[in-house]
C-alpha positions in Angstrom: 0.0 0.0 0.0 3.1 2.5 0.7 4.4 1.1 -2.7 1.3 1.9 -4.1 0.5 5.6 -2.2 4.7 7.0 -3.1 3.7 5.7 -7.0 0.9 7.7 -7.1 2.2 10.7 -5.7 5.3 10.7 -7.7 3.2 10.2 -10.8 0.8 13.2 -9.9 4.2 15.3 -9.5 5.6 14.4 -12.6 2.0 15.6 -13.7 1.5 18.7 -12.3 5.2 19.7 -13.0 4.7 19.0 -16.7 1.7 21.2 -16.7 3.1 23.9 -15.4 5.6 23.9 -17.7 3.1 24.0 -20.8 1.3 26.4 -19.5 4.3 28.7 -18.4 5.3 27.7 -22.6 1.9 29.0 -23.3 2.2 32.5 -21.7 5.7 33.2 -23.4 4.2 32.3 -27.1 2.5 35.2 -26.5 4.6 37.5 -24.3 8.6 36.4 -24.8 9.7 38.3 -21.5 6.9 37.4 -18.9 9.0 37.4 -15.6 6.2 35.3 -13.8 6.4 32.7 -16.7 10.1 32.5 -17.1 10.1 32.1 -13.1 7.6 29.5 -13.1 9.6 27.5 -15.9 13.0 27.4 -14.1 11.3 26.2 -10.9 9.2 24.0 -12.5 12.9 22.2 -14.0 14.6 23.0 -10.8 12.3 20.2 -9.1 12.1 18.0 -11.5 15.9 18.3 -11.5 15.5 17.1 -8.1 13.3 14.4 -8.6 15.5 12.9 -11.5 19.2 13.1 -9.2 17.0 11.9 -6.2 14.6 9.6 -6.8 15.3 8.2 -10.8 19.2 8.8 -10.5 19.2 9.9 -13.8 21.9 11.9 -13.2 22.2 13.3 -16.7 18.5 14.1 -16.8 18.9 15.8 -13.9 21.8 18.3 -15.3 20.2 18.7 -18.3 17.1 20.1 -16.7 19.3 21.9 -14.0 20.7 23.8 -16.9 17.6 24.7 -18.6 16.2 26.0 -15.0 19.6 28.5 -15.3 18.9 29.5 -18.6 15.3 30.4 -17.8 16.5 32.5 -14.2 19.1 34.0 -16.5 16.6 35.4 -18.8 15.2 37.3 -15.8 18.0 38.9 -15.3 18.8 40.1 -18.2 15.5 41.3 -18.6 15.2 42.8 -14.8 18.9 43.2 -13.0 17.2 43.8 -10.2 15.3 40.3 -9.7 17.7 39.1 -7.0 15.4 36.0 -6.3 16.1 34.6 -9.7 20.0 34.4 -9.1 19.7 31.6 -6.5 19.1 28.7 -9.3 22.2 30.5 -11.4 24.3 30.4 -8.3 23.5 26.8 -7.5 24.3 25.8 -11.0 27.8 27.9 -10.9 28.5 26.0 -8.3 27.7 22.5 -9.6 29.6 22.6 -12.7 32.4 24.5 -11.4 32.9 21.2 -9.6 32.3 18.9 -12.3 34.8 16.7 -13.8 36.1 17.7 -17.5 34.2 15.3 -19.3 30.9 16.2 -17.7 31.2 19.7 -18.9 31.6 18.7 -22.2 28.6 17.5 -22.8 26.3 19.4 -25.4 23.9 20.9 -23.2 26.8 22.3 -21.1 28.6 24.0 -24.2 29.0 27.5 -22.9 28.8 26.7 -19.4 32.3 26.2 -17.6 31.2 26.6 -13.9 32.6 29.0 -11.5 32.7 27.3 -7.9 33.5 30.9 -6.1 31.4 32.5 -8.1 28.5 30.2 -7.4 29.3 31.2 -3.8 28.9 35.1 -4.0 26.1 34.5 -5.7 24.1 32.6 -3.0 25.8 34.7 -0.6 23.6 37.9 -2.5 20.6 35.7 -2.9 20.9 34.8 0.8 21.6 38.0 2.1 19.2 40.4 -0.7 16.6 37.9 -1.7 12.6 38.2 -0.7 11.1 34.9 -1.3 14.5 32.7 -1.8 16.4 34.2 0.6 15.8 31.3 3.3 16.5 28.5 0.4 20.1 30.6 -0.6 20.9 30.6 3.1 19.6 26.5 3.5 21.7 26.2 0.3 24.7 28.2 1.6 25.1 26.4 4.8 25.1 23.1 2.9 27.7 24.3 0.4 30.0 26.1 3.5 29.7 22.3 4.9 31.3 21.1 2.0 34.0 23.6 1.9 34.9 23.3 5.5 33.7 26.7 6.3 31.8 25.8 9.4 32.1 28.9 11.2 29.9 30.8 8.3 28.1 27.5 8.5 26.8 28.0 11.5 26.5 31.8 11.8 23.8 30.9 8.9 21.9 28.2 10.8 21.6 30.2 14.0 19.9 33.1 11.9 17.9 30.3 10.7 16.5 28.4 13.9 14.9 31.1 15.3 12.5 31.3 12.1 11.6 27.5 11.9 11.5 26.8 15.2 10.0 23.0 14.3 12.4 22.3 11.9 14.8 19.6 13.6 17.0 19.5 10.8 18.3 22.7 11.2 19.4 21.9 15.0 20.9 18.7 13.8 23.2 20.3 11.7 24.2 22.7 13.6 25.0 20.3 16.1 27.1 18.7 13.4 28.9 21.9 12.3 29.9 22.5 15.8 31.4 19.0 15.7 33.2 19.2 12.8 34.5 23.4 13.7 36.0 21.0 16.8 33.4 22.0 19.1 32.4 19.0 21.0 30.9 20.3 23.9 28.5 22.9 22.2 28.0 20.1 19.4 26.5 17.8 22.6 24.6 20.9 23.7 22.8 21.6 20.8 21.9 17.5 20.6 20.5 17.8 24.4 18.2 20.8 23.3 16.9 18.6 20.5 16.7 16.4 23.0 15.1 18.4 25.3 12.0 20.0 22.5 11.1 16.1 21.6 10.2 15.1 25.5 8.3 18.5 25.3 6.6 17.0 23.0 7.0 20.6 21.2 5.5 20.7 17.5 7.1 19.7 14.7 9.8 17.1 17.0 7.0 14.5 17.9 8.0 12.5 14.3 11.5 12.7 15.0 12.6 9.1 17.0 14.4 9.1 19.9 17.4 7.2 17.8 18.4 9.5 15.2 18.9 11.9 18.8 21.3 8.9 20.0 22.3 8.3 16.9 23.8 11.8 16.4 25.3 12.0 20.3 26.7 8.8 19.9 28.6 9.8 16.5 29.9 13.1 18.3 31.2 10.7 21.5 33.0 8.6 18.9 34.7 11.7 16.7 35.7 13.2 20.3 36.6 9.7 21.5 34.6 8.7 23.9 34.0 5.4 23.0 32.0 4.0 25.6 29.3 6.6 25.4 29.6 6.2 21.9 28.6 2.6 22.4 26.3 3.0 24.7 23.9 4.9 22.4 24.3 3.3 19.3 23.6 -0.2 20.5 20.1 1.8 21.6 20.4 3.2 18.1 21.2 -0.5 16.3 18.6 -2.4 18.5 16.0 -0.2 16.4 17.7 0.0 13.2 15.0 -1.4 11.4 12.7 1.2 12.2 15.1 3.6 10.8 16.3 5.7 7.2 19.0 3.2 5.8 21.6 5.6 5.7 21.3 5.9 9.7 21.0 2.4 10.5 23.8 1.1 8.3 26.4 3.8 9.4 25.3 3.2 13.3 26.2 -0.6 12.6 29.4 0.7 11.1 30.2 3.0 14.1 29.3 0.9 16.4 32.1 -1.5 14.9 34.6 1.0 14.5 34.4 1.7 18.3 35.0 -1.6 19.6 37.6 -2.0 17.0 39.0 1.0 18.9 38.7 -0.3 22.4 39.9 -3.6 20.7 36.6 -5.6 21.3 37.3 -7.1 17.8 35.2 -9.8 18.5 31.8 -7.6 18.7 33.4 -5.2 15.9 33.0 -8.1 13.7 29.7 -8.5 14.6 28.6 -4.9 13.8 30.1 -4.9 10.3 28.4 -8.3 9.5 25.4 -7.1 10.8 25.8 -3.4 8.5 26.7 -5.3 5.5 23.3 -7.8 5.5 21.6 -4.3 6.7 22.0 -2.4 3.0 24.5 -5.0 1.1 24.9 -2.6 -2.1 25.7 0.7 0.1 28.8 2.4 0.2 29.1 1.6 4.2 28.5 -2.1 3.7 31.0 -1.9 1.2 33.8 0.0 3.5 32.9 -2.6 6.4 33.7 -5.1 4.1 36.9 -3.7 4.5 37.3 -3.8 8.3 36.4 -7.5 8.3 40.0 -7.9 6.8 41.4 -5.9 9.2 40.8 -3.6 12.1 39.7 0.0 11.8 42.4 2.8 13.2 41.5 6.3 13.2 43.9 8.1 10.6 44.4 11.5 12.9 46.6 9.4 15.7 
């Protein structure tokens, strides 16, 4: 029935995206430089951009329609310099080829294109800081992409200004948590966790869906990266006694983890048993695949 309910929403999608786009088309046949239209049309490819790296993996699908989303948010611009809100997609896509290998950007719909990574940057910086209606996305965007470049403080300067304006969003709090981790903030990394924490047994809105194990899931990764490895364990055997009632990417890494610390405490005995257990938990992943590895021999941490 799931099965059944996703496949019928995705087809709806895939629907109502496809009419928007005709009747976006429709509105330019007759008026070339409609802002509204030519906004509509590079949204309308932005998601189902989305849909095709995300849900298809057609990952040159995906580019192409990417690319057609910039050249419709371009038009904008050149046609009104001062519609901030229509640089965010143009930034993203900077930002994306910039970082593509060679070969990828010379494929034909890419001719022209050569990607400026920095560039992509300032540009969601603008959008983030100057933008009306996409100025939250450039900033969600912008702390993902300041992630990636191991710029955590600006990371997390974005995500407190961010919090405060979706108070239920969990997400938010569980990055931050993580940015704090990685800037080599453990202690307010475990703060931030205990306040998530803290908002689910308040049963306050928006946290009732999240279960209690991605929390321990997340504290018990921190423990580990800051080496405490017996808290570590301690919540993600809580975390891997569930695992089946979490995302796959949580409950194969927790099995992983889970491994790696008792490989560091040299309990290879129950390592073992955690990377068997993460490698029949998603067989094809790239976790299973890198416990596969530890099976031959024991994981060491590469900063000691």
């Amino acid at each position: 029935r799931l099965v059944s309910d996703w496949s019928s929403d995705v087809c709806s999608s895939d629907l109502a995206v496809s009419r928007a786009i005709a009747l976006a088309q429709a509105t330019l046949q007759g008026k070339p430089d409609d802002i509204g239209a030519l906004y509509a049309l590079g949204i309308s490819h932005g998601l189902r951009a989305n849909y095709n790296f995300l849900v298809r993996k057609a990952w040159m699908d995906s580019l192409r329609d990417a690319t057609q989303s910039r050249n419709y948010h371009h038009r904008i611009t050149e046609v009104d310099p001062t519609y901030v809100d229509a640089l965010l997609v143009q930034g993203v896509h900077d930002y994306i080829v910039g970082n593509l290998p060679w070969h990828y950007k010379m494929l034909g719909f890419l001719v022209g294109f050569r990607g400026d990574r920095e560039k992509g940057i300032r540009t969601l910086e603008t959008v983030a800081a100057k933008g009306n209606r996409t100025r939250d996305d450039a900033a969600i965007l912008l702390a993902v992409v300041y992630r990636r470049e191991r710029k955590f403080g600006p990371a997390i300067a974005l995500l407190d200004r961010l919090i405060p304006k979706y108070p239920r969003n969990y997400l938010l709090r569980l990055e931050l948590a993580q940015m704090h981790s990685d800037n080599g903030n453990g202690e307010a990394a475990l703060r931030a966790i205990a306040e998530v924490e803290k908002l689910k047994q308040e049963a306050t809105p928006g946290f009732a869906r999240l279960p209690v194990e991605k929390i321990l899931y997340y504290r018990g990764t921190v423990k580990f990266w800051y080496r405490d490895y017996p808290g570590a364990i301690a919540d993600l055997q809580r975390v891997t006694a569930r695992a089946g009632e979490l995302d796959p990417n949580t409950g194969v890494t927790a099995w992983m983890r889970l491994g790696q610390a008792h490989d560091l405490r040299g309990e290879r005995a129950h390592a073992l048993n955690c990377y068997r257990r993460a490698v029949a938990y998603a067989p094809e992943s790239g976790v299973a695949r890198e416990c596969q590895s530890y099976l031959r021999r024991p994981f060491r941490r590469t900063d000691e």
